[in-house]
Structures are given as C-alpha cells and as structure tokens.
C-alpha positions as CSV (number, residue, x, y, z in Angstrom):
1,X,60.5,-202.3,-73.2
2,X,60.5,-206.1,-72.3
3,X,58.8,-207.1,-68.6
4,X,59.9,-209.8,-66.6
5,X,58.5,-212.5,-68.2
6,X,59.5,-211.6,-71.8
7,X,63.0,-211.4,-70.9
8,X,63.0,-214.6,-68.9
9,X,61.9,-216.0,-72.1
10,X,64.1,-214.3,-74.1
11,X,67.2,-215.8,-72.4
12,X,66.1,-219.0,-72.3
13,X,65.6,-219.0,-75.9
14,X,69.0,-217.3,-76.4
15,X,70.7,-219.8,-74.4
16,X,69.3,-222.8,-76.7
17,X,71.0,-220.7,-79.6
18,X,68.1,-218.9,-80.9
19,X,70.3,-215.7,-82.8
20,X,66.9,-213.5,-82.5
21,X,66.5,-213.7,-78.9
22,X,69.9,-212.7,-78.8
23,X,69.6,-210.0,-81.0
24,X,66.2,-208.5,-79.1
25,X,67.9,-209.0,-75.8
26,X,71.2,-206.9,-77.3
27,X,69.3,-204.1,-78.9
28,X,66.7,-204.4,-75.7
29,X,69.5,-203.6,-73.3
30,X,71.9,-201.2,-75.2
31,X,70.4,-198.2,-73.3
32,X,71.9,-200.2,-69.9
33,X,75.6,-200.3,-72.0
34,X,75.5,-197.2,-73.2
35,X,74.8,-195.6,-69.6
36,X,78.0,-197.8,-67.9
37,X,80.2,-196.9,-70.6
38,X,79.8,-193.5,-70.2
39,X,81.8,-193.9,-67.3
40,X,85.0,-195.1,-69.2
41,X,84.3,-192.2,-72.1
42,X,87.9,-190.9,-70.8
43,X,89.6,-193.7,-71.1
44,X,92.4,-195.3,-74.0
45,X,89.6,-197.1,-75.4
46,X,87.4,-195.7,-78.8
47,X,83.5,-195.6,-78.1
48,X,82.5,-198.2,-80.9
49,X,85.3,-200.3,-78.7
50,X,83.1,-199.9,-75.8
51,X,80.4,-200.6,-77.2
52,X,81.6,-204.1,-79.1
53,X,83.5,-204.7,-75.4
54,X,79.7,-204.0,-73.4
55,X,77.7,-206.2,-76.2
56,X,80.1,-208.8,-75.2
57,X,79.7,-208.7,-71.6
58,X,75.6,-208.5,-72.3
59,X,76.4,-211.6,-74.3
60,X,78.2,-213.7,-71.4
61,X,75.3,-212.6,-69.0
62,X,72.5,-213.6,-71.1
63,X,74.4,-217.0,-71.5
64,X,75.3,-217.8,-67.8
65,X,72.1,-216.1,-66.7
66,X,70.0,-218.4,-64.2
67,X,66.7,-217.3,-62.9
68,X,67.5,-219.0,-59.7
69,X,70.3,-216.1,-59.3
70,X,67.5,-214.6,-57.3
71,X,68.1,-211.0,-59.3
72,X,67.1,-209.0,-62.2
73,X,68.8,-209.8,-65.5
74,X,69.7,-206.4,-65.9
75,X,71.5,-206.7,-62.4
76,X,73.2,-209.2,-63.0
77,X,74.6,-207.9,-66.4
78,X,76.1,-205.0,-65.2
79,X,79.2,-206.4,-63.3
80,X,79.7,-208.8,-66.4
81,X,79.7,-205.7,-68.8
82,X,82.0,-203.5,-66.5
83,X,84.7,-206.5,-66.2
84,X,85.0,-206.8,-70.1
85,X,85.8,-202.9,-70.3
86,X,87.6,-203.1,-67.2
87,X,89.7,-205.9,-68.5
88,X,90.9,-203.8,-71.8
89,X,91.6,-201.0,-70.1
90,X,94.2,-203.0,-67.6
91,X,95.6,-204.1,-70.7
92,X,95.9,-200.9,-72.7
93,X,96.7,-198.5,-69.9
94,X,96.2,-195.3,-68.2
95,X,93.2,-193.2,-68.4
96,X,93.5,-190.4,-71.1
97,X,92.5,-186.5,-70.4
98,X,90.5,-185.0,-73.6
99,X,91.3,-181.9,-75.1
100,X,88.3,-180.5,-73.2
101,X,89.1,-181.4,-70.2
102,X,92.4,-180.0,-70.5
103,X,90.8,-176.3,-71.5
104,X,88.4,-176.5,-68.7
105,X,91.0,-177.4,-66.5
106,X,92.7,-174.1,-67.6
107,X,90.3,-172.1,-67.1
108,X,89.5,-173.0,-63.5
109,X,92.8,-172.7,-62.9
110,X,92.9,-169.1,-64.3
111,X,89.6,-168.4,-62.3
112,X,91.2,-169.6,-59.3
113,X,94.2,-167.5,-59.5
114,X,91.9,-164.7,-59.9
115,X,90.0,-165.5,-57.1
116,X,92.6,-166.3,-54.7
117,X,94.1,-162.8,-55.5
118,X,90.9,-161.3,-54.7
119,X,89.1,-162.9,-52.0
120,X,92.0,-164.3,-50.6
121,X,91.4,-168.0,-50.4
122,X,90.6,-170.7,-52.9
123,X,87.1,-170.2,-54.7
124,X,85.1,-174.0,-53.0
125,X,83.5,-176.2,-55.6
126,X,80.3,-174.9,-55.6
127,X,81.9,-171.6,-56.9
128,X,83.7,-172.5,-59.5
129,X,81.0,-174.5,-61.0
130,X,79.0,-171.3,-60.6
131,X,81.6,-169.3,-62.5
132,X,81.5,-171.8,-65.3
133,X,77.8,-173.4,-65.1
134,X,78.5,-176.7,-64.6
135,X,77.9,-179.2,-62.5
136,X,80.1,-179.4,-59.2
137,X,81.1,-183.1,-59.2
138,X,81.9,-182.2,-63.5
139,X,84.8,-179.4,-61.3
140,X,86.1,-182.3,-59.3
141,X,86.0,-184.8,-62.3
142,X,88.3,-182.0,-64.4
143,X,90.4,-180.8,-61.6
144,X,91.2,-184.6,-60.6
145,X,91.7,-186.1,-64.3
146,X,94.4,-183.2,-64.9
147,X,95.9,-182.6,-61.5
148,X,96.2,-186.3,-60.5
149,X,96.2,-188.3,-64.2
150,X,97.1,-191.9,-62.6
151,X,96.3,-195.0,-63.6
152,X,92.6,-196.8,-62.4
153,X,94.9,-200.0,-62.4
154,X,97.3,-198.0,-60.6
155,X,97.7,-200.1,-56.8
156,X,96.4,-198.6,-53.9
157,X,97.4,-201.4,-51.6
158,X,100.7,-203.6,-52.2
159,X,99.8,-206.2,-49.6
160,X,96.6,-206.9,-51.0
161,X,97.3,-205.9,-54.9
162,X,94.5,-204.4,-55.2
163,X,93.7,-201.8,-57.6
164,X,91.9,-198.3,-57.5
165,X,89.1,-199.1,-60.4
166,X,88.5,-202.1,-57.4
167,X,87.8,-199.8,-55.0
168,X,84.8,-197.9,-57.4
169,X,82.2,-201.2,-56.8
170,X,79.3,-200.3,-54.8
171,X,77.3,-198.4,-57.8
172,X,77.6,-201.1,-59.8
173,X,75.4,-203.6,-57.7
174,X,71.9,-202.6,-59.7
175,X,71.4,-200.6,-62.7
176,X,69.2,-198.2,-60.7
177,X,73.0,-196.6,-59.6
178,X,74.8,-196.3,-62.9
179,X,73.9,-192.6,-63.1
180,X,73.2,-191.9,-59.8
181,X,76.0,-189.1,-59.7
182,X,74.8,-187.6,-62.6
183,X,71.2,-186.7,-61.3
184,X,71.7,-183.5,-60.1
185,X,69.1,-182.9,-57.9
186,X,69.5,-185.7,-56.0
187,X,73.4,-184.8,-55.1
188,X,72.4,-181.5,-54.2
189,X,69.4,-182.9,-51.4
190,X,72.3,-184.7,-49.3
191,X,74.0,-183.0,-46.7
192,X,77.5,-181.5,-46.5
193,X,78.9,-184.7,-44.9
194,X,77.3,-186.8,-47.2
195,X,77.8,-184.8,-50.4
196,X,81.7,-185.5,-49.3
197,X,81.7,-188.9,-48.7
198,X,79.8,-189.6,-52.3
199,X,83.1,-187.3,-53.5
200,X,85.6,-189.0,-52.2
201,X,84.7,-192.2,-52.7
202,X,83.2,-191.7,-56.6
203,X,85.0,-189.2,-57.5
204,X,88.3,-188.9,-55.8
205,X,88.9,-193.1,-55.8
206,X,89.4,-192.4,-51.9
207,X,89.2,-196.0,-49.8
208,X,86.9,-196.1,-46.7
209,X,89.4,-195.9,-44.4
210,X,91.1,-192.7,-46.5
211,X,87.7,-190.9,-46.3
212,X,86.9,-191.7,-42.4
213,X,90.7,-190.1,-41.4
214,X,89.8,-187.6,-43.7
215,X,86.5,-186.8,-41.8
216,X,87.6,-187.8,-38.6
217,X,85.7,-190.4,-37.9
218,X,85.8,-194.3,-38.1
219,X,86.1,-196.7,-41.2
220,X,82.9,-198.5,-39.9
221,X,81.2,-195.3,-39.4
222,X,82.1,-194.6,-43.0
223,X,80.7,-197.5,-44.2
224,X,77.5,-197.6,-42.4
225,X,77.4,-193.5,-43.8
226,X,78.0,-195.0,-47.1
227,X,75.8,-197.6,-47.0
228,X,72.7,-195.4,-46.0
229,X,73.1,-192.5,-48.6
230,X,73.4,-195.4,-51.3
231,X,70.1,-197.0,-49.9
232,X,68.9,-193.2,-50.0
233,X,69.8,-193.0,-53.5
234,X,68.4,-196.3,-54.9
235,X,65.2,-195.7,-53.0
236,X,64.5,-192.3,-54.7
237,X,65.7,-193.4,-58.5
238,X,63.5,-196.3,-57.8
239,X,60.6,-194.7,-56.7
C-alpha cells in the first residue's frame, strides 16, 4: 500500500507521462473502484464495463490531480470515478433487477402474506430479514428495486432538472464512506430515527425535505440529523 508521499510521487510522474506510475497508481487503487462500483452492480452496465469506466475516471484524477487541492488523492478520485459510470448509465438507461433479486423479492412477498395472515399486520424489516438471514437494508434494497424499478436518471424535480442518482452525493465525499451501509454493525449502533433517515436517504433515494415531512420534522433539522450520523460514521470507519 503506497503512503502519502509515494503517491504524491507517483502522480507527478504520471502526469509527465511516465506509463509505470500510471500503471502502479491503477493497480494501487483498484480496491477503491471495485468498492464504488459495487454500488452500480444492478445496473445496465457488464462488470468488466465498470471496471474499464472506473480505470478511466482514476485515470482523469491522477491527471488533473493537484496537491494544492488540499485532499487525499483517493478523495478526490472518487467523484471523478462515480461521474464516468454515472455518465453511461444516463446514456444506456434504467437500472436492471437480477434474477436474484427478483426470487428474493418472491419470497418476502410470500412470507409477508403469510405473516399478515397470521399476526395480522405487515412483518417490519428487521423480521423479514430475520426470516431470510440477511441483512435489513439487503430487504429494503430488494423490496425497492422490484416494487419501485425507476430510473436513477429518472427527475425528481422539474424546475430544477435534477435527477435522483443527484440526490445520492453525501457518501461519496471520502472513500472512508463507500461502504459505510454495508458495515453492519455500525447501522445497527444508530438509533431508530437515525437508522431511518440513513434509509431513506441511501436507500429509498428520498430528498431531505421528503424525509423531514416523512418524520415530521424540518428539512434543516434533517440535515443537521444527517450531517451528524455521517460525521458519526466517518469517525468510527476512520478510527
């Protein structure tokens, strides 16, 4: 693993057109591609596509990359690697649901029925992902994906044009958050309140101002919620 200094020299050797600094710096930071494309693995786009379109956002980054930024290399690469793969996918359209997914989907559905029938109300998250032993954010990534199957690029906002993959931005500030949804542990410290506002605005797409009428409570109270569980979260995968 390079430190600091190696990779400051590293890109300043790439960027005078050295092809083996730019080879060690590729091969040096696939681990950080491979972690943010695992986001998009449900998307219209092949993994060894994902993989050329991260290598190419790496490539831009170590090229435009200025120690005066004033950040990490590594943090600076990640918003240059996610605009590359979001790019295609704008281009090539909606998100795909995998055969997996679609079972899964099936059976929570069944188990729900079941449930309902039973118990007489819906089985929560937490329950469901009990039934099946998974993760409970893996239930609300199936039920989502096959319930709702819309576009990321789809527009949440016609005055402003903006789009839902938009909306998804905070996490990808410092490598340190790529997988921060995936660590299970960590999820499972917050509290209720917090839990949902991670799951509505991760995993459900939801805009601040959907989440705090949601809730009941402001959009700048949501954000300064937000803000404080991400700190939270960086501090502990950093630690």
């Amino acid at each position: 693993m390079l430190d600091h200094e190696q990779t400051m020299r590293l890109i300043k050797e790439a960027q005078q057109g050295d092809e083996k600094a730019k080879s060690t710096l590729l091969a040096e930071n696939m681990p950080l591609i491979k972690s943010i494309i695992r986001r998009y693995r449900n998307t219209v786009i092949e993994y060894d596509d994902l993989i050329q379109l991260g290598s190419l956002g790496l490539y831009k980054a170590m090229m435009n990359f200025n120690p005066t930024f004033g950040v990490r290399f590594s943090t600076y690469a990640v918003p240059m690697i996610n605009g590359e793969i979001k790019r295609q996918i704008r281009d090539d359209g909606p998100v795909k649901v995998s055969r997996s997914t679609k079972t899964l989907a099936l059976m929570i559905n069944k188990y729900t029925d079941t449930f309902r029938s039973e118990n007489g109300r819906d089985p929560t998250v937490d329950e469901i992902a009990a039934q099946f032993k998974i993760d409970a954010y893996e239930v609300v990534f199936t039920m989502d994906s096959t319930h709702m199957p819309v576009s990321l690029y789809e527009k949440y906002d016609d005055d402003s044009g903006g789009y839902l993959i938009d909306n998804i931005k905070t996490v990808d500030k410092t490598d340190d958050l790529i997988d921060h949804i995936m660590l299970n542990d960590l999820i499972k410290s917050l509290d209720d309140r917090d839990k949902k506002i991670i799951l509505l605005r991760y995993y459900r797409d939801k805009t601040q101002s959907e989440v705090a009428e949601i809730l009941g409570v402001s959009q700048v109270q949501v954000s300064r919620l937000e803000s404080k569980i991400l700190s939270f979260l960086k501090t502990k995968l950093t630690s």
